[in-house]
C-alpha positions in Angstrom: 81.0 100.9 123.4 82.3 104.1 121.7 85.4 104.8 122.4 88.0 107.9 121.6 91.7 106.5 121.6 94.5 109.5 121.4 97.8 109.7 119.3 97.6 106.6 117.1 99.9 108.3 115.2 102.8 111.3 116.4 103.1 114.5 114.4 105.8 112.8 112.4 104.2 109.9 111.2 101.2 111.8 110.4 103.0 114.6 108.1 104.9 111.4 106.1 101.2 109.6 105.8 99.9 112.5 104.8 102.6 112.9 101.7 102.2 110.0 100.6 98.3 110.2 100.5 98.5 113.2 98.7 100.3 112.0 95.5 98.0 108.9 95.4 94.9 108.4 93.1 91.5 108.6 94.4 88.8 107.1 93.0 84.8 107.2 93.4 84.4 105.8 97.3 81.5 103.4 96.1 84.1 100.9 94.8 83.6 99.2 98.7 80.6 100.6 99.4 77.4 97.7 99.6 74.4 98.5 97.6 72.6 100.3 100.5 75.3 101.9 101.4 76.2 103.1 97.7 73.4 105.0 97.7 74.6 107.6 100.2 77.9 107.6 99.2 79.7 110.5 97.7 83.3 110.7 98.6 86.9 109.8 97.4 88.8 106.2 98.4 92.6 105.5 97.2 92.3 101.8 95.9 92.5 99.5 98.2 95.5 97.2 97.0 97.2 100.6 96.3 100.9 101.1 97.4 100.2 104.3 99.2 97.7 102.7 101.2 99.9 99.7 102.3 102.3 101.4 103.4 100.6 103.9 105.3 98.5 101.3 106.2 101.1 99.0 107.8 102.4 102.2 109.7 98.6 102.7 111.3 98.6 99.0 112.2 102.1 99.0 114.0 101.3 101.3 115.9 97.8 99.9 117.4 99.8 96.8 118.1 101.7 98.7 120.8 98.7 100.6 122.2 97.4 98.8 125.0 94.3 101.3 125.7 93.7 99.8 121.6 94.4 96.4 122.4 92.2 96.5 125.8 89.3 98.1 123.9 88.9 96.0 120.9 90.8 92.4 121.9 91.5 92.4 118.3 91.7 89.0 116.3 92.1 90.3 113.0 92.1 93.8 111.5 91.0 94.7 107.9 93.6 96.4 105.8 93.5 100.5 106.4 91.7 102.2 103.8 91.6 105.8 103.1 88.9 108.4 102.3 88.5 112.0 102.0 85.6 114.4 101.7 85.4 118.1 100.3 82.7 120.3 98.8 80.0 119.4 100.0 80.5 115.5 100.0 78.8 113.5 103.0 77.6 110.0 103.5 74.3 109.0 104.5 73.2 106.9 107.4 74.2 103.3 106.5 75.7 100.1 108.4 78.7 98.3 107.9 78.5 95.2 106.0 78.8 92.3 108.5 81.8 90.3 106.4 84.7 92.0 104.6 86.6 90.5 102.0 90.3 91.5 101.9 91.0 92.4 98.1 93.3 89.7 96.3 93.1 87.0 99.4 91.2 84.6 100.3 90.4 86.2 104.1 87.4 87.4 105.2 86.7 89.4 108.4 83.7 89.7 110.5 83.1 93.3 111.0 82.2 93.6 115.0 83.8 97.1 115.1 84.1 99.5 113.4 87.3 102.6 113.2 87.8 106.0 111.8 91.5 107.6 112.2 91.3 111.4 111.6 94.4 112.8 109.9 93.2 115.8 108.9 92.8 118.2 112.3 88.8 119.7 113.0 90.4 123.3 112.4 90.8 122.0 109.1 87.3 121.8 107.2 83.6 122.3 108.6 81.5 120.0 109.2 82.3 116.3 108.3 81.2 115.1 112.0 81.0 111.1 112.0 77.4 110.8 113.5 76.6 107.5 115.3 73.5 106.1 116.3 73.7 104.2 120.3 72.4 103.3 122.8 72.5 106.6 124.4 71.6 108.3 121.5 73.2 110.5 118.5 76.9 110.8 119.1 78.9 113.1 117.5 83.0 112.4 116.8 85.2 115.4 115.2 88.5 114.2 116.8 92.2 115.6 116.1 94.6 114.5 113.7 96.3 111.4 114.8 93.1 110.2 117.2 91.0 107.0 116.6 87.6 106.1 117.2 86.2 103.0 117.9 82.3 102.1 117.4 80.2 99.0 117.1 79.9 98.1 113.4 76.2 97.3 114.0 75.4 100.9 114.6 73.8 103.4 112.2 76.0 106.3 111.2 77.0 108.7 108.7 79.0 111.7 107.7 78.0 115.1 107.8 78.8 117.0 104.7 82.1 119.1 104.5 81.4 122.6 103.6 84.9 124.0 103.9 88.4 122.2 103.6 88.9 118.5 103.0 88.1 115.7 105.7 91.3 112.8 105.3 90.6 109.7 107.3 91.3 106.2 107.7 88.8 103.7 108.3 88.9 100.1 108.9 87.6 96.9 110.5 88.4 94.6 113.3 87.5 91.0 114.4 87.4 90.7 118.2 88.1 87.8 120.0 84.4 88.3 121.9 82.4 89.6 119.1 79.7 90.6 121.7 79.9 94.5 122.3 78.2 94.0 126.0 80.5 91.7 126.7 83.7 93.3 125.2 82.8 96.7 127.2 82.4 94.5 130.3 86.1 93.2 130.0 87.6 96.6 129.2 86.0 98.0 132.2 87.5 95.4 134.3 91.0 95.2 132.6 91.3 99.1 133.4 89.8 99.0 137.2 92.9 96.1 137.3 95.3 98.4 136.1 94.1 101.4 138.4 94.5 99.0 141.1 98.0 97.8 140.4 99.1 101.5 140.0 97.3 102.6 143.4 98.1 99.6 145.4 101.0 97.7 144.1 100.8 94.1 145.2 97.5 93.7 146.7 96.3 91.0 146.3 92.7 91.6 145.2 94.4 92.7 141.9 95.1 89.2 141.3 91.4 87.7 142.2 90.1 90.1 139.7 92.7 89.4 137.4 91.7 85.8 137.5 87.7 86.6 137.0 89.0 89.0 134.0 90.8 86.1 132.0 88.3 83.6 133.0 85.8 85.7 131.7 87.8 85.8 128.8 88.2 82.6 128.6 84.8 81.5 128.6 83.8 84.7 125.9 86.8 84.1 123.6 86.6 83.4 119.6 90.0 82.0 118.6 
């Protein structure tokens, strides 16, 4: 399932995020990059046990805790640390894969990597090229969202980063762990949670509502990872 989710983050929190991104280091983006993928590599990264990006990570994961089209999509178990990564002058990377295990720098956590997510901060009218380029099942898709919008993607597909020509690309880009770390089976479950909540809205009480609510959460039941 790929999936665009709007306004992650307001206006507001995306001018303060920005700020303090700006008077952070950046570093060589190969320093998480596996040895495939370090081969197509060429952009920036700020650390990732940086200050900078904890905080502005802890602001990107706050709010995808109260987004329920988020929390719907992706069932999230655990989510990797935010990291941060921008591209300018040509930089692109290649088509890769995500590694399947994470390792959260300075702990002892690991996180299997069922899907994948790119936060834009910087707004399309602000550089050329830069489209994230993913490989599914229904073909090349191409994602060049606004500032403050979030994409989610199956970490098992093959995708890259066009280069930027003009003007810096700023993202974020993380991990999660899903409670049903099939994708099938996740999209099956957010297609049913939603036809719930059209339901409820359109006809409040019915009573099919709850008969489907009971197939979703035994479904769930029966899928779940906890």
């Amino acid at each position: 399932m790929l999936l665009s989710i709007p306004d992650v983050l307001n206006p507001e929190q995306l001018a303060t995020a920005r700020k303090i991104l700006e008077q952070a280091p950046w570093v060589d983006g190969k320093v998480t990059a596996g040895h495939q993928s370090a081969k197509a590599k060429d952009n920036q990264q700020i650390p990732e046990d940086h200050p900078a990006a904890r905080q502005v990570g802890d602001v990107i994961l706050a709010s995808l805790g109260g987004h329920p089209l988020f929390i719907a999509a992706a069932l999230p178990q655990r989510i990797f640390p935010p990291l941060f990564n921008r591209y300018s002058g040509g930089q692109s990377f290649g088509t890769h894969v995500d590694n399947a295990i994470r390792q959260v720098t300075g702990t002892p956590h690991r996180i299997r990597t069922d899907i994948s997510a790119t936060l834009f901060l910087a707004g399309p009218e602000e550089y050329d090229g830069g489209e994230l380029c993913i490989e599914d099942t229904y073909g090349l898709q191409k994602v060049k969202l606004p500032a403050g919008h979030l994409v989610l993607y199956p970490a098992t597909s093959l995708h890259r980063v066009q280069p930027v020509t003009r003007g810096t690309r700023l993202c974020s880009f993380f991990w999660i762990q899903s409670m049903v770390r099939d994708d099938g089976r996740r999209s099956l479950l957010f297609d049913l949670d939603l036809g719930i909540q059209r339901l409820n809205r359109e006809f409040p009480d019915h009573p099919t509502a709850v008969q489907f609510t009971g197939v979703y959460h035994n479904l769930l039941r029966q899928w779940a990872e906890v």
